[in-house]
N, C-alpha and C positions, 0 to 999 in steps of 0.2 A: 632461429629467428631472433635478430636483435629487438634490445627491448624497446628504442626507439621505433623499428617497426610493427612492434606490436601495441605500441602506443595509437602510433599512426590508423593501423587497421582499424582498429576501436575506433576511431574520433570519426574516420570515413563512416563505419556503420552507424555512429550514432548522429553524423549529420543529416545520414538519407534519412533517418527513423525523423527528425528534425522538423524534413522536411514535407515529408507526408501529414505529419499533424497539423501543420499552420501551414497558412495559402502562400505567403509571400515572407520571406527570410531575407534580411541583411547579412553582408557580411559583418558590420558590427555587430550586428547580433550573434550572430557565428562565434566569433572572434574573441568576444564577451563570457559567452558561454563556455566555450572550451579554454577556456585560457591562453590562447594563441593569437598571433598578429595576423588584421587585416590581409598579409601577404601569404602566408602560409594558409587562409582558407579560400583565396586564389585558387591555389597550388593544387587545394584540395577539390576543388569543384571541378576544374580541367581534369585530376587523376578518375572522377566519378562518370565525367562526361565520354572521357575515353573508356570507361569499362562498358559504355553503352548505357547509362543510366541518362533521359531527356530531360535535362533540366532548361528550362526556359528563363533568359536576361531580360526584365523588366527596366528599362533605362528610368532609374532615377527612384525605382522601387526596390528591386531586391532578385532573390530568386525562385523559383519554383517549377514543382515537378508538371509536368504535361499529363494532364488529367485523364484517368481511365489505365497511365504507366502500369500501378496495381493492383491487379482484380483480387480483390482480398476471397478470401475462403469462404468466410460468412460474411452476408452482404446486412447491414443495417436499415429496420426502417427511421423514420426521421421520429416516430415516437419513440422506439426503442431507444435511439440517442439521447433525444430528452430524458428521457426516464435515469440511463445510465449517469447524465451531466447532473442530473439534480440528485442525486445517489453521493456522488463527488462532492459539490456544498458541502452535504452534513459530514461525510466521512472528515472534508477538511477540518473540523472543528472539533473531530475526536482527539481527546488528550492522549492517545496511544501513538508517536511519533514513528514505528515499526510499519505502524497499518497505514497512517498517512504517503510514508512513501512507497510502501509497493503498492499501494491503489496509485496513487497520481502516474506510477510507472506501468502500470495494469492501461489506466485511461488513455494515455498516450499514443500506446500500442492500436487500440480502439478507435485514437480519434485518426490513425493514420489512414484507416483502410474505407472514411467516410469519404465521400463522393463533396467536392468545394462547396456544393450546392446546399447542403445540407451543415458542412464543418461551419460556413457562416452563420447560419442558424443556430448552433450548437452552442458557439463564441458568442452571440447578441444574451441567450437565454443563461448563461454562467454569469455573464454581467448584472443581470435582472432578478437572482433571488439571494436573499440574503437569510442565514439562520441565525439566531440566534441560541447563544448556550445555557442549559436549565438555569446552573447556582456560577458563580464569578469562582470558580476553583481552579486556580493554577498548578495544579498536583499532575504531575505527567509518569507514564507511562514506558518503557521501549521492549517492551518484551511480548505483544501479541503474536507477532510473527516465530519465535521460538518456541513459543506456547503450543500456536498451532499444528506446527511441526512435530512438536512431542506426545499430542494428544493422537495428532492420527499415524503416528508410527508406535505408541505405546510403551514410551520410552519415559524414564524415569527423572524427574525435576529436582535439585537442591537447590531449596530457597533459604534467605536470611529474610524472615519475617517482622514486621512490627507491627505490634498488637496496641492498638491504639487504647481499646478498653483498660488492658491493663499494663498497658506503656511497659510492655518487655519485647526484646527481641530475643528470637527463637533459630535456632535451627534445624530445618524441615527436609524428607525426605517424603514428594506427592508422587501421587500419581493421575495425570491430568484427565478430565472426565468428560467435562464442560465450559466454554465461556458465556457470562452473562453480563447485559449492557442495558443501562439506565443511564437516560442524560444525564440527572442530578449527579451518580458515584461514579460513573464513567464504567471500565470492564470492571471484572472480577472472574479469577479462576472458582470452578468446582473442583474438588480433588480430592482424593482416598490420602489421608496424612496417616504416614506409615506412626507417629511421633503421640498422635492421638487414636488411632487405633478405630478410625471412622470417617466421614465425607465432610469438607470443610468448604469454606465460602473464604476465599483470599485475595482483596483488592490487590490490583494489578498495581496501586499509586506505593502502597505498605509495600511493595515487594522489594528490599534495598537490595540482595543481588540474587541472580538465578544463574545456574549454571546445571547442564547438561551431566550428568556420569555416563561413563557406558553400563546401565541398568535396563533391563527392559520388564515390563510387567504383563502379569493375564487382563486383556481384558473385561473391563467389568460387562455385565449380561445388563444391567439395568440400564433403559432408556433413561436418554437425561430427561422427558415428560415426565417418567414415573419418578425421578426424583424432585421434580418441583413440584407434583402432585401432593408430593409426603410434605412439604416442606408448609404449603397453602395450607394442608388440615392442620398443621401443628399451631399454625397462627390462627387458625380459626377453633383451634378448640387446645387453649396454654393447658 
């Protein structure tokens, strides 16, 4: 397959995905989005229309899919929806740019398989709540999503640390345990630091780079409760 066609394939898939989320699409919009000309997502809507996919011409609006086209697997109720959209809000204003995008590409997928009736609703109530963030900290994040991956396959983390208290940077071989999240600090890994020889607390913002080895480690038996357990008495009895 040329690579132009495999360009092509993709842009097709990810216009119908496009198009199940929002009710009514432009081709500008289209067009805009994928980086292609007006003409070419023509081209594209005929190639989708001839594989049988019903897309309906609104003269003067846009386009869209012929509602009920797909019966999603799991069917949403219209609280479940809200719940999920207002879930979105806050995630949007997490300092982790990892977790930003695979959630908004998580929601997408979610908001396609909504029934119009309900996506309108969905779209009025994203418009209507606004969050506010704990402390004004522009300190960002990209590694939740690699974290997560390494935590649940047991794989081993080199981080280049910085240690704020005592302004050195370190380097760490963890092993990921737990994530934990406060509006104020934003994440922070739990982790068995091979370097200190015990379980550490390591903001996700200090982390200047992470990289993966192929190392993999035993998992630890300790629930991460039982280690915030320990963690509460030690502050309630220095």
């Amino acid at each position: 397959m040329k690579n132009n066609d495999a360009k092509r394939i993709s842009r097709l898939i990810a216009i119908l995905t496009q198009m199940q989320t929002k009710r009514v699409l432009t081709s500008t919009t289209l067009a805009e989005k994928f980086g292609v000309s007006v003409r070419t997502i023509y081209r594209d809507i005929k190639s989708l229309e001839q594989a049988g996919v019903p897309i309906l011409t609104e003269d003067g609006k846009g386009y869209s899919l012929m509602e009920g086209y797909r019966i999603p697997p799991v069917m949403f109720t219209e609280n479940e929806a809200n719940a999920l959209v207002t879930a979105e809000q806050i995630v949007l204003k997490n300092r982790d740019n990892s977790l930003v995008n695979e959630y908004i590409s998580a929601v997408n997928k979610i908001k396609a398989v909504l029934l119009y009736s309900t996506k309108d609703k969905v779209e009025l109530l994203a418009n209507r709540i606004s969050v506010r963030q704990g402390l004004a900290n522009t300190n960002t994040s990209n590694s939740v999503t690699l974290i997560q991956n390494a935590l649940t396959t047991f794989k081993v983390l080199h981080i280049t640390y910085h240690s704020k208290n005592k302004n050195e940077k370190t380097e760490r071989d963890i092993e990921p345990f737990g994530l934990y999240y406060s509006m104020e600090e934003s994440w922070a890994l739990i982790a068995y630091c091979r370097l200190r020889k015990d379980f550490r607390m390591f903001r996700l913002d200090r982390i200047l780079k992470i990289a993966q080895p192929e190392l993999s480690f035993t998992p630890h038996k300790m629930t991460l409760e039982e280690y915030l357990d320990i963690k509460r008495k030690e502050f309630q009895h220095p």
